[in-house]
C-alpha positions as CSV (number, residue, x, y, z in Angstrom):
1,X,-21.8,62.4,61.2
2,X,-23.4,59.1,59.7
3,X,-22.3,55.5,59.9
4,X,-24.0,52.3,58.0
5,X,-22.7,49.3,57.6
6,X,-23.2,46.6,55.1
7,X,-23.8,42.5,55.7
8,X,-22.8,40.5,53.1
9,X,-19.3,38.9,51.6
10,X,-18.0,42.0,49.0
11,X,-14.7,43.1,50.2
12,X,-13.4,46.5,51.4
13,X,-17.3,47.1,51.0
14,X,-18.7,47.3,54.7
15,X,-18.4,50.7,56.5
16,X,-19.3,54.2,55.4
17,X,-19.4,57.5,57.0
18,X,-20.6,60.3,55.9
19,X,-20.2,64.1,57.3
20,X,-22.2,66.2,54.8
21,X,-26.1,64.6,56.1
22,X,-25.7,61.7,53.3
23,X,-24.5,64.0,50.1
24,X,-20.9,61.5,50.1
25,X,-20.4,58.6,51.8
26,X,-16.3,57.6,52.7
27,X,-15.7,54.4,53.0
28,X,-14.1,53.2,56.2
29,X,-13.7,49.0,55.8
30,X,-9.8,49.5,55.7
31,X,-8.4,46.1,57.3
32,X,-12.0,45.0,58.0
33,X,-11.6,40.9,57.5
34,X,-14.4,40.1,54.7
35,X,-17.4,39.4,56.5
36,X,-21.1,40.6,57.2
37,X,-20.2,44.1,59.5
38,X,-24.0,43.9,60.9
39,X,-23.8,47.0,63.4
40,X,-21.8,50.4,64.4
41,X,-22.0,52.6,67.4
42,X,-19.9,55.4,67.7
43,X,-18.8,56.1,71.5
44,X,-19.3,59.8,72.4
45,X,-16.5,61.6,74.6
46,X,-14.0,59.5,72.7
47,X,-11.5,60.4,69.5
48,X,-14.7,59.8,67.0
49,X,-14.6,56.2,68.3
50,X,-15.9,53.7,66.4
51,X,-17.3,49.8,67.6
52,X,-18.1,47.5,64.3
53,X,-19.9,44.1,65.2
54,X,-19.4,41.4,62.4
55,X,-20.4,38.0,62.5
56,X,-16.8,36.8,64.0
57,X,-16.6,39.6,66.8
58,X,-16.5,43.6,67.6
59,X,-13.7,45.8,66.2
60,X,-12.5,49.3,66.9
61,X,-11.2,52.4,65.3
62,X,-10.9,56.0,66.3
63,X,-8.8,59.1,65.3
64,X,-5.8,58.5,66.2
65,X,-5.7,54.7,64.5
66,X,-5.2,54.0,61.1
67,X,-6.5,50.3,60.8
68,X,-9.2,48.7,62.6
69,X,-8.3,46.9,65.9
70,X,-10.0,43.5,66.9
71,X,-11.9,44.4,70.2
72,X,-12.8,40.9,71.4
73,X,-9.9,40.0,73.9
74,X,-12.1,38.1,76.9
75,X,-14.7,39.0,75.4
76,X,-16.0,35.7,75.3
77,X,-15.3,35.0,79.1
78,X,-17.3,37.8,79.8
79,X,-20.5,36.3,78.2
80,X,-19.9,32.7,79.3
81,X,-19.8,34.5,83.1
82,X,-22.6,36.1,82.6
């Protein structure tokens, strides 16, 4: 599987997938707010779990979700602590 993600302020027009090497790409923005997404990482040993960072915060999605989840709760504590 492939992932890319696109910066930039075009809505419902930030993450793709594809599972065929490139030949069709789906697009996976769903409920994505519309802002630059500036990097995936999918998190192996997980339901195909997915980690988006846009320029407000990270945001999650996996098989068994249908929207995209905001993944920053104390997120910023952590980084202040650290």
């Amino acid at each position: 599987m492939i992932w890319f993600t696109r910066s930039g302020y075009i809505g419902n027009n930030k993450v793709f997938k594809s599972t065929d090497g490139g030949a069709n790409w789906i697009n996976m923005a769903y409920n994505l707010p519309n802002i630059p997404a500036n990097c995936v990482v999918n998190q192996t040993g997980t339901n195909d779990g997915i980690y988006v960072g846009t320029d407000l915060g990270v945001y999650y999605i996996d098989n068994t979700l249908s929207s995209w989840m905001s993944f920053n709760n104390g997120f910023q504590t952590q980084l202040l602590m650290s």
